[in-house]
C-alpha positions in Angstrom: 6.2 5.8 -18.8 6.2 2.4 -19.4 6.9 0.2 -15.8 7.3 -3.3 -15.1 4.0 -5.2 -14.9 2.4 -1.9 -15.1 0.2 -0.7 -12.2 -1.9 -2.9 -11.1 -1.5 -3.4 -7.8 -2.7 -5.0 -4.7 -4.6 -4.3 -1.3 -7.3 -5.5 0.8 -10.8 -4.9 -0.1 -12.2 -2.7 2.7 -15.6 -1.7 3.6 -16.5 2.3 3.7 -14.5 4.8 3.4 -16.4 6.9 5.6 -14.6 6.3 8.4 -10.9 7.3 9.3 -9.4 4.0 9.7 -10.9 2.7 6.3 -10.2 5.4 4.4 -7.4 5.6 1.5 -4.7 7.7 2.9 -4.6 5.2 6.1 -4.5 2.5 4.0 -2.2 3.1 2.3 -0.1 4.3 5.1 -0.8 0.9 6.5 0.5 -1.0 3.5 3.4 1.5 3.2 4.6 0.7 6.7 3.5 -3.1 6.0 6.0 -3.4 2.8 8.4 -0.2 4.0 7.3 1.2 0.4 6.9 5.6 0.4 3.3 5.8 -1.0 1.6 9.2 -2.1 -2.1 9.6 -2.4 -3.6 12.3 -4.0 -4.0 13.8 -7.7 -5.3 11.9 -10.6 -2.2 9.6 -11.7 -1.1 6.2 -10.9 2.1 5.1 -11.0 6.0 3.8 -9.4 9.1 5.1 -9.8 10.7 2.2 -8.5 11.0 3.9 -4.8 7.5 5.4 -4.3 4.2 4.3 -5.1 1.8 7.0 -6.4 -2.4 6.9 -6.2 -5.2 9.0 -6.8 -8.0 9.6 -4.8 -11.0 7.2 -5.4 -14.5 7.2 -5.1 -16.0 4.5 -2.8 -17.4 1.7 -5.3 -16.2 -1.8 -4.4 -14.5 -1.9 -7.9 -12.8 1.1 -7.0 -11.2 0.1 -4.3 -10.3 -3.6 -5.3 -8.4 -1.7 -8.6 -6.7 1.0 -6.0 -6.0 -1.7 -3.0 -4.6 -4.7 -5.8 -2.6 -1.9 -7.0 -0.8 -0.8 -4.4 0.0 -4.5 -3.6 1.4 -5.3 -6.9 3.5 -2.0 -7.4 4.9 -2.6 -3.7 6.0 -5.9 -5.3 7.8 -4.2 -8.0 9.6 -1.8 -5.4 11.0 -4.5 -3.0 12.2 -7.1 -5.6 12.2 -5.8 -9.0 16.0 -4.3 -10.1 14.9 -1.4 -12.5 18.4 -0.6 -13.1 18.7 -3.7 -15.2 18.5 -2.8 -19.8 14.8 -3.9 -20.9 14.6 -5.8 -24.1 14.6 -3.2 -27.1 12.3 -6.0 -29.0 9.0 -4.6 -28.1 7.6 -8.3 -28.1 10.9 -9.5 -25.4 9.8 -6.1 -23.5 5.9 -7.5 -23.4 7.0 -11.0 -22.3 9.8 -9.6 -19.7 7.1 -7.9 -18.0 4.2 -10.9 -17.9 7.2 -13.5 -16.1 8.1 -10.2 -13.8 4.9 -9.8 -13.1 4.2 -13.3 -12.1 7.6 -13.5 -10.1 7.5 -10.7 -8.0 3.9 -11.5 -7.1 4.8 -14.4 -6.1 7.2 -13.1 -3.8 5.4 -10.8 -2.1 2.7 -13.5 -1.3 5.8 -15.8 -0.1 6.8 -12.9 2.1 2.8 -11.6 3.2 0.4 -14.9 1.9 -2.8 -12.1 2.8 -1.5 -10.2 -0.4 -2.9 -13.1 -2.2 -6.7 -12.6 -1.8 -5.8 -8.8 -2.7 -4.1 -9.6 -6.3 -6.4 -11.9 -7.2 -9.5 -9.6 -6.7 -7.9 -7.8 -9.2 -8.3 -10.5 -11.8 -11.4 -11.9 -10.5 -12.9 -8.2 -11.0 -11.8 -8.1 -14.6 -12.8 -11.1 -15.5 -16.7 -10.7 -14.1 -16.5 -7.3 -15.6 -14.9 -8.2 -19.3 -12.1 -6.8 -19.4 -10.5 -9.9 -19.1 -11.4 -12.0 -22.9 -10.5 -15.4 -23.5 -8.4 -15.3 -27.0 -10.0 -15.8 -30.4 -8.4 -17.5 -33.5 -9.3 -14.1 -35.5 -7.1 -12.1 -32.8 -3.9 -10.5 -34.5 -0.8 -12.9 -34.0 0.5 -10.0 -31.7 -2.7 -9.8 -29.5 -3.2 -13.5 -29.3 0.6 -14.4 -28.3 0.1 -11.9 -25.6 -3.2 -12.6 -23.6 -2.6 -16.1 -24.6 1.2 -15.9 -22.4 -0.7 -14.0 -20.1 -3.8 -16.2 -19.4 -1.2 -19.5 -19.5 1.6 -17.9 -16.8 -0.9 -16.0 -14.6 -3.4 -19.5 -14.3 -0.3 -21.8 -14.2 2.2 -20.6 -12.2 0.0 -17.6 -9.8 -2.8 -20.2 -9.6 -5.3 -18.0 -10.2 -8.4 -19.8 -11.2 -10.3 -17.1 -12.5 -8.4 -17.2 -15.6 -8.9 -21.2 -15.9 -11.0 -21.3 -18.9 -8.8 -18.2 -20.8 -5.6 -20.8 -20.2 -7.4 -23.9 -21.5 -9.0 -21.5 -24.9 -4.9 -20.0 -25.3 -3.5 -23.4 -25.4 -6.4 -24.8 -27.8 -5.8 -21.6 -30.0 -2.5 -21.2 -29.9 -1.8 -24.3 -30.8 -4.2 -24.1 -34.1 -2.6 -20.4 -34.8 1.0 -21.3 -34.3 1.4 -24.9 -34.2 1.8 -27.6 -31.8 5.6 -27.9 -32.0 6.1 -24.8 -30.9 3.6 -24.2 -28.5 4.9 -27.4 -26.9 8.9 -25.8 -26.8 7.4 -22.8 -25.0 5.4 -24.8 -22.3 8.2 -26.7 -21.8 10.7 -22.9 -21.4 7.2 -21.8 -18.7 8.4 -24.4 -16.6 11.4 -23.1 -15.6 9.2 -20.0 -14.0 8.8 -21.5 -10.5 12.3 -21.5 -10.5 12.7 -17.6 -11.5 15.0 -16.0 -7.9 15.4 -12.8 -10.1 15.1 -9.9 -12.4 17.7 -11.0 -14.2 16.3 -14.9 -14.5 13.3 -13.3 -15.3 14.6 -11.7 -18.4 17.2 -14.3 -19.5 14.1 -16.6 -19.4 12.4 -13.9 -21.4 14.9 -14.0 -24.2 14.8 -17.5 -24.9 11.3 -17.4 -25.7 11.8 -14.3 -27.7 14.4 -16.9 -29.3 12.3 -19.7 -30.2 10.1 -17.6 -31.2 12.2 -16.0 -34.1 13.7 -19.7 -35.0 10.4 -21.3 -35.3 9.4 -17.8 -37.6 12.2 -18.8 -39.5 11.5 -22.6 -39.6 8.3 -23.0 -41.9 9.1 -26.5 -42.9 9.4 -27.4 -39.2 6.3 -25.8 -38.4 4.2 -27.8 -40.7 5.6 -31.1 -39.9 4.4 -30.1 -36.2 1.1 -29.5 -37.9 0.8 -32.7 -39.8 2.0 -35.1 -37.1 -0.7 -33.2 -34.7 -3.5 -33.5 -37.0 -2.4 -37.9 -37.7 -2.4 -37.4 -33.8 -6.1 -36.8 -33.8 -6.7 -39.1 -37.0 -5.6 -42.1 -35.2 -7.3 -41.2 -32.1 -4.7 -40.4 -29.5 -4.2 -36.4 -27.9 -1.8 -34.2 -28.3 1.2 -34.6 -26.0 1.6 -30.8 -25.0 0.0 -30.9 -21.5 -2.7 -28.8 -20.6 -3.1 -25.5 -18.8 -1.9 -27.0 -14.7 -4.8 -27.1 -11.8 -3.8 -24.0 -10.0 -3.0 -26.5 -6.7 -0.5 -28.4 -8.9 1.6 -25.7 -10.0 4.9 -25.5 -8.3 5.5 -23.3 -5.7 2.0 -22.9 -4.9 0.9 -22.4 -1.1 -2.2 -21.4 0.9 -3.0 -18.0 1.2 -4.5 -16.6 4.4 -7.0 -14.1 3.6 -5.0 -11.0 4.1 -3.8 -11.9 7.7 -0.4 -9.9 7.6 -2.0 -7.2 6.0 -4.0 -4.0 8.0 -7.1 -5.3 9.4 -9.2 -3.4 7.3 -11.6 -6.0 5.5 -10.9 -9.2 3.0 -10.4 -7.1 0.0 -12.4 -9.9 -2.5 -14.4 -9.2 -5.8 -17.2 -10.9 -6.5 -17.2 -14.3 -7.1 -17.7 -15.8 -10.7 -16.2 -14.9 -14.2 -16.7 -18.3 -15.8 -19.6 -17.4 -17.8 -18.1 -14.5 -19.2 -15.1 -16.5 -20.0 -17.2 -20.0 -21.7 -19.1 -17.7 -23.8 -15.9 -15.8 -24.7 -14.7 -18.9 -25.2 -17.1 -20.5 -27.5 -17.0 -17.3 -29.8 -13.8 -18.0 -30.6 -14.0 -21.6 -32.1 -13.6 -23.5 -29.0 -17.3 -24.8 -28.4 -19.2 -27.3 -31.1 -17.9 -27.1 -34.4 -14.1 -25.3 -33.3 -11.3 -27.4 -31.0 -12.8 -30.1 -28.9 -11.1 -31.2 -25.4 -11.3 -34.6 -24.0 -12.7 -35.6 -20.1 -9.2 -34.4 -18.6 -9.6 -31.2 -20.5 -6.7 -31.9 -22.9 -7.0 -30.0 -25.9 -7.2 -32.2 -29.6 -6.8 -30.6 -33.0 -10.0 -31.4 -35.2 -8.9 -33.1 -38.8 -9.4 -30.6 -41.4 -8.2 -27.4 -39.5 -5.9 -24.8 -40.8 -2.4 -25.6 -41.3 -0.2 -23.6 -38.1 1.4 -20.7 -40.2 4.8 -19.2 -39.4 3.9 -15.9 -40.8 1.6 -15.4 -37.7 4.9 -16.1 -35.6 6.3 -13.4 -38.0 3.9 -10.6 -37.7 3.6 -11.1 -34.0 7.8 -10.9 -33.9 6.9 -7.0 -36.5 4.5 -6.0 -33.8 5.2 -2.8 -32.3 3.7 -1.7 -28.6 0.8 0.0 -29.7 0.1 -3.8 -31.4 0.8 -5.8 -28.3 -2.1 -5.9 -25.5 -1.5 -2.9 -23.6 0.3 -3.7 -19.6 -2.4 -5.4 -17.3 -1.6 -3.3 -14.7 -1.0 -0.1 -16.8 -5.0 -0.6 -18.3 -5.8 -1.1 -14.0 -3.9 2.4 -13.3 -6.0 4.1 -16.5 -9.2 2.9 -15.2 -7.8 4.6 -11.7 -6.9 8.0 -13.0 -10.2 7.9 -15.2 -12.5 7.6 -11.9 -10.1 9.6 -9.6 -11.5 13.0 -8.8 -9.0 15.9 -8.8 -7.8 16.6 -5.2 -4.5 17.7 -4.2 -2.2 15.3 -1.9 -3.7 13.4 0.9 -0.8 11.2 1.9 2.8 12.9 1.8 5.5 11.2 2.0 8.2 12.1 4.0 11.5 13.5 3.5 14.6 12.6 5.8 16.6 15.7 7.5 19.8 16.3 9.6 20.0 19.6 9.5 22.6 21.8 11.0 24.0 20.0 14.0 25.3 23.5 15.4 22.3 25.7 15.1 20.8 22.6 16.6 22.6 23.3 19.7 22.1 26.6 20.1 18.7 26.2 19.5 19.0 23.6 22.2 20.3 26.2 24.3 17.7 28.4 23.8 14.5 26.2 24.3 16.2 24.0 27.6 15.0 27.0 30.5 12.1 26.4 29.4 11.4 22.6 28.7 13.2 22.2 32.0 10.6 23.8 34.4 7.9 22.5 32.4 9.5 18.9 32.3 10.1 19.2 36.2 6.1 20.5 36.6 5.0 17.2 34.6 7.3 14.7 36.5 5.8 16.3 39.6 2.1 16.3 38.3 2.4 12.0 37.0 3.9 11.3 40.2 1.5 12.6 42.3 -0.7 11.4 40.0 0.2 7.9 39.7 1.4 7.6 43.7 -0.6 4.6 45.6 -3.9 5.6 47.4 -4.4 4.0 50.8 -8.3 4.0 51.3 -10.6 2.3 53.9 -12.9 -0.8 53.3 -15.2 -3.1 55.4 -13.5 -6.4 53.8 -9.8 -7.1 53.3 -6.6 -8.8 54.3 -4.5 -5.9 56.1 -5.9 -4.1 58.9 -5.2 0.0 59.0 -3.6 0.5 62.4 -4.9 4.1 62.2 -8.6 3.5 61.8 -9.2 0.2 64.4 -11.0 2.5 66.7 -13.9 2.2 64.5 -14.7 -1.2 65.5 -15.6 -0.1 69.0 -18.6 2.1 67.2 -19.5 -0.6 65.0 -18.1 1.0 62.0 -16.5 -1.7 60.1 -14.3 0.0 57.4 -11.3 -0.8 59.4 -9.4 -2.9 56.7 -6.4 -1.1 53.9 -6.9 -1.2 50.6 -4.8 -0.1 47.9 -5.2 1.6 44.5 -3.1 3.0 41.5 -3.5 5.4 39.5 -3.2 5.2 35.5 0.2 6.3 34.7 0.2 8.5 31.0 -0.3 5.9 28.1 -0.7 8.5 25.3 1.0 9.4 21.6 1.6 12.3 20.3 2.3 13.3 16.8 3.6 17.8 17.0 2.9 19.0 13.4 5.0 22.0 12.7 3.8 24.4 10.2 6.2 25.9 8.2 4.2 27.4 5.2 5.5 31.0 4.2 3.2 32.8 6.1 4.9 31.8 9.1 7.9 33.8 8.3 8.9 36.7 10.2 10.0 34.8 13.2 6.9 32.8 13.7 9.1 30.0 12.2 11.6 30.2 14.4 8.7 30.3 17.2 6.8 27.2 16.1 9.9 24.8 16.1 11.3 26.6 19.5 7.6 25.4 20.5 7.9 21.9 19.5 11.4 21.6 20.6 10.7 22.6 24.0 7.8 20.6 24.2 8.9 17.1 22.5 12.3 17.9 24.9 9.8 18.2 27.9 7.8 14.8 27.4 11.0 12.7 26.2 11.7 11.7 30.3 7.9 10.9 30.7 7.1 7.1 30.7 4.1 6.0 29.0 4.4 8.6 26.9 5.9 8.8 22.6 6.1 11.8 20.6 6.8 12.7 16.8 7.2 15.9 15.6 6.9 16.8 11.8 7.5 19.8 9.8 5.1 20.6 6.6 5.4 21.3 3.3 8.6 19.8 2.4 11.5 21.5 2.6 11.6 23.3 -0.5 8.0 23.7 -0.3 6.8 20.8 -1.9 3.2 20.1 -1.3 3.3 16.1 -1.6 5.8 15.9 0.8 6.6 16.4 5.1 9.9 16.9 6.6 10.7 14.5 9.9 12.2 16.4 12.2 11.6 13.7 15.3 10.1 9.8 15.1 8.7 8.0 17.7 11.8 6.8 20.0 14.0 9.6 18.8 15.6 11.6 21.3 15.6 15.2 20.4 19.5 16.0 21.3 20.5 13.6 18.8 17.7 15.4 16.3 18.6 18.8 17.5 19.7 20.2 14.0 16.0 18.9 12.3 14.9 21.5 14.0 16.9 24.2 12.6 14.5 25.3 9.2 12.5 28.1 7.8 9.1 29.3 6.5 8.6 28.1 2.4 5.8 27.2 0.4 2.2 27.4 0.7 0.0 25.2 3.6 -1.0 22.0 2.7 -2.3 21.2 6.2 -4.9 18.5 4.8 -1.8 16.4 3.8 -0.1 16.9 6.8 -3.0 15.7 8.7 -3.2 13.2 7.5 -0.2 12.2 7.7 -0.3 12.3 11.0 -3.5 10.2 12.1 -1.7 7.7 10.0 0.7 7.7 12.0 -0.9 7.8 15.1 -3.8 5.5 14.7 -2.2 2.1 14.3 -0.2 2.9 17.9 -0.8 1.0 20.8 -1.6 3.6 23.5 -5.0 4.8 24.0 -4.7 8.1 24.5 -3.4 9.5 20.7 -2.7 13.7 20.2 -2.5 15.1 17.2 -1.1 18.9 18.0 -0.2 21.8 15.2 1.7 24.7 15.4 0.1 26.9 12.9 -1.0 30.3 12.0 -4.0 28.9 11.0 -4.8 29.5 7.1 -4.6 26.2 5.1 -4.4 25.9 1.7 -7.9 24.1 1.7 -9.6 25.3 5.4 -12.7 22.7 4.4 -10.8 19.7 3.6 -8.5 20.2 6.8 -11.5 20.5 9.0 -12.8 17.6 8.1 -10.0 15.4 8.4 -10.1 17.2 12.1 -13.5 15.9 12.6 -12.8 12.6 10.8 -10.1 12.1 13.3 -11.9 12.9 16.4 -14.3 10.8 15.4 -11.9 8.1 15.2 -10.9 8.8 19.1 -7.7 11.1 18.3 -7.7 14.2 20.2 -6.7 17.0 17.6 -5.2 20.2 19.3 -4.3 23.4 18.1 -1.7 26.3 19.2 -2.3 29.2 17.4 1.0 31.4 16.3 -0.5 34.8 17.3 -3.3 34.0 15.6 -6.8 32.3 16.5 -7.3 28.7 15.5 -10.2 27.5 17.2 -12.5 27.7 14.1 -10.3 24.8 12.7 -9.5 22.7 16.2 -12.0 21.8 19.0 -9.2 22.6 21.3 -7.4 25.4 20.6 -4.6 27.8 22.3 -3.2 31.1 21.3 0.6 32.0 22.1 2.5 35.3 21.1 5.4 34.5 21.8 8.1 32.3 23.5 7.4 34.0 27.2 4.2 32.6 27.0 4.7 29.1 26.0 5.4 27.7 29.0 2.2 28.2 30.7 0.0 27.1 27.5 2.2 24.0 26.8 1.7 23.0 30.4 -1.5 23.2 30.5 -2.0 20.8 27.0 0.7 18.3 28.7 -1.7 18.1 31.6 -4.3 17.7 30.0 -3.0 15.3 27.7 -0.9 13.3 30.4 -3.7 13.0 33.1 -7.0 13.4 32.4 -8.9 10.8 31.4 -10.0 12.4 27.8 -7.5 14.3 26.3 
């Protein structure tokens, strides 16, 4: 499918992905939450619907993750301000140009709105530049192939002000101008202005279609055309430049602002390429006629046409008008997402997203019902245990400023520690993210047991201060692999979620996804204590991959905790509990909360 601007998108360059917090599915997560954009991760395709943002697994080259980080920033562009609903162009040349302006506008916006994104997106280009995938244009490129990388390189240097492409701009306006004359590549400079001004989709494709329109009247104009030629070439005869301006500094281009390294983005590294490109670009540059013996440029880097050259032709207007898609230069960001799907290894989903869900308000209830004897004594049992817990000590000292009435005796046996001191004890500062599994094996009641479970427990904690809770069901809820169900966020109170509860076994048991899911989740939270507890009858779809996302995460200082559904989990969970049923959930849910609530390691 062919998308706006295609997929290259945008991130920040991180460092290993060895550990949690820099690894894909967390980014990702980061820069979902960051631009409120769904994002999958996981299979071997890249691509946006215009609501969710899909990536593959990566290996851990630099490239690699400049390609996948740029990408996700561009396509979360594309989500927030592009309107898909809006007709393309059915000229495939107005359809090619609609989506170079796009690309340029909603870039810009996102950089407006989060300047880090800046350093991300231009990675991108720096990368393909240094690695030559990136060309400056050549006088023997097809009409069709020319127009487009030379519109490309002039828009993206001009008006996105990114200076890796520098020399490509100055080579397309020298060639350009040579291939299809000087009077029209002066009209279209002088439409490219209006692109700092672009507010819209819709601007963006008006502006489109009057380029598409000057470029069929000059096609039609060969009279015109050659005039433009001739008084170019006396131009250069009498000594003077031609008056089309060159390619901007990327400072003087309207609209152009700072950017911050990638400061409102996760802290998870600068996301740069490698510096450079230039001599990739000169050489590319004098191959195509624009060293000694092609075009010359003067001091200020204004391009002059040499006496003697070619005539502009309008039949090169003309064939590039006939081109068809597979003629134009294929999407930037669609060659970005190829290169992404060719290096991705085949894995299934890592990152889920998640799928909203009411669910039956009156079941809810009675589930409530059900679940409330129990979440009662255990809530009352906690209260009691924080409490006592987090009470002032009185202790004894030798030095102070309040003397303990009870104690002054010591003074007449020398014993100095007759002063009152005070001290608190750390109230519960912990998050907790309850995965439910739902996976068909849990039928048969166990189902019906896991959610009672995380009802009774999420219900139980909600009164605690210091303390946050999410509960999530997995798969989806018609057993979709790439997706979770919410049942309760972080701040939610479980009455008002009552009927999220209310669901059923389906699908396999994509547990790795879910997982990960959930560190996501829990790692960017402020609390130091984070939990990360499934219900589950212990059999994952992959039992390698989920264990080491469990090791992965308590690495990362998350405490991963597993209840067992009459069956043994402890060979997937460090901590692990076995319950058979809801008689004995009380006692085994107690005794995580305590241990979550008040000891110093969860």
């Amino acid at each position: 499918m062919r998308k706006f601007g295609g997929p290259f998108l945008c991130l920040e360059h991180m460092m290993s992905l060895t550990t949690l917090n820099q690894a894909l599915p967390i980014v990702a997560a980061a820069y979902g939450r960051k631009f409120n954009v769904p994002v999958q991760v996981g299979g071997t395709d890249a691509y946006t619907d215009g609501a969710t943002i899909q990536i593959p697994q990566i290996d851990e080259t630099p490239a690699s993750r400049t390609l996948a980080y740029g990408y996700l920033a561009h396509e979360a562009a594309h989500v927030r301000f592009t309107d898909f609903a809006l007709s393309r162009s059915q000229h495939p040349l107005g359809r090619f140009i609609e989506g170079v302006l796009e690309d340029v506008r909603i870039e810009q916006a996102i950089i407006h709105a989060y300047p880090g994104t800046r350093t991300t997106l231009d990675a991108v280009i720096t990368h393909l530049v240094d690695a030559g995938s990136m060309r400056p244009v050549a006088a023997t490129d097809s009409p069709a192939q020319l127009l487009g990388n030379g519109l490309l390189a002039l828009v993206r240097y001009r008006y996105r002000q990114q200076a890796a492409l520098a020399p490509h701009a100055e080579n397309a306006q020298r060639v350009m101008r040579r291939v299809f004359g000087a009077g029209f590549v002066r009209q279209l400079d002088g439409l490219l202005t209006e692109m700092p001004q672009l507010a819209s989709t819709q601007d963006a494709l008006a502006l489109a279609q009057r380029i598409l329109a000057l470029l069929e009247q000059a096609a039609q104009s060969p009279q015109a055309q050659s005039r433009a030629g001739d008084d170019e070439r006396q131009g250069a005869d009498d000594g003077t430049t031609a008056d089309d301006a060159p390619p901007d500094a990327p400072g003087d281009a309207p609209g152009d602002a700072p950017g911050d390294a990638l400061g409102d983005a996760p802290a998870q590294g600068t996301g740069t390429a490698e510096a450079g490109g230039t001599e990739t670009a000169e050489s590319g540059a004098q191959e195509s006629g624009s060293g000694p013996g092609g075009d010359s440029a003067d001091s200020a880097g204004t391009a002059i046409e040499v006496p003697g050259s070619q005539p502009p032709s309008p039949s090169a207007l003309r064939q590039a008008l006939s081109a068809t898609d597979e003629a134009l230069p294929e999407d930037l960001f669609a060659a970005v997402a190829e290169t992404l799907r060719a290096r991705a290894p085949h894995v299934p989903t890592l990152l889920p997203t998640v799928e909203l869900y009411r669910g039956d308000p009156q079941q809810g209830k009675a589930a409530l019902a059900r679940v409330r004897v129990h979440s009662a004594k255990l809530t009352a049992r906690l209260q009691g245990l924080v409490q006592a817990q987090t009470l002032t000590r009185h202790r004894t000292a030798r030095h102070g400023r309040r003397l303990s009435p009870g104690h002054l005796h010591r003074a007449g046996v020398g014993d100095a520690r007759i002063f009152q001191r005070q001290t608190l004890r750390t109230a519960p500062n912990t998050a907790l993210h309850l995965l439910v599994d739902l996976s068909g094996s849990m039928g048969g009641g166990q189902d019906l047991l896991a959610l009672d479970a995380a009802m009774a427990l999420a219900l139980a904690l909600e009164p605690m201060r210091g303390v946050s809770r999410a509960v999530t069901a997995f798969p989806g809820r018609s057993g979709q692999q790439d997706q979770v169900t919410a049942v309760v966020a972080h701040g939610q109170g479980v009455v008002q979620r009552a009927g999220a509860f209310v669901q059923w076994a389906r699908g396999s048991t994509p547990m790795t996804g879910a997982l990960w899911f959930a560190a996501a989740d829990l790692l960017p939270r402020s609390e130091t204590r984070k939990v990360l507890l499934t219900l589950t009858d212990g059999f994952p779809d992959d039992f390698g991959s989920a264990l080491a996302v469990v090791q992965s995460a308590t690495a990362a200082g998350i405490t991963p905790i597993g209840i067992g559904i009459r069956t043994d989990v402890s060979r997937l969970f460090p901590l692990a509990i076995r319950i058979d049923d809801i008689a004995d959930l009380k006692q085994a849910l107690f005794g995580i909360a305590e241990r979550l609530l008040l000891s110093t390691h969860a």
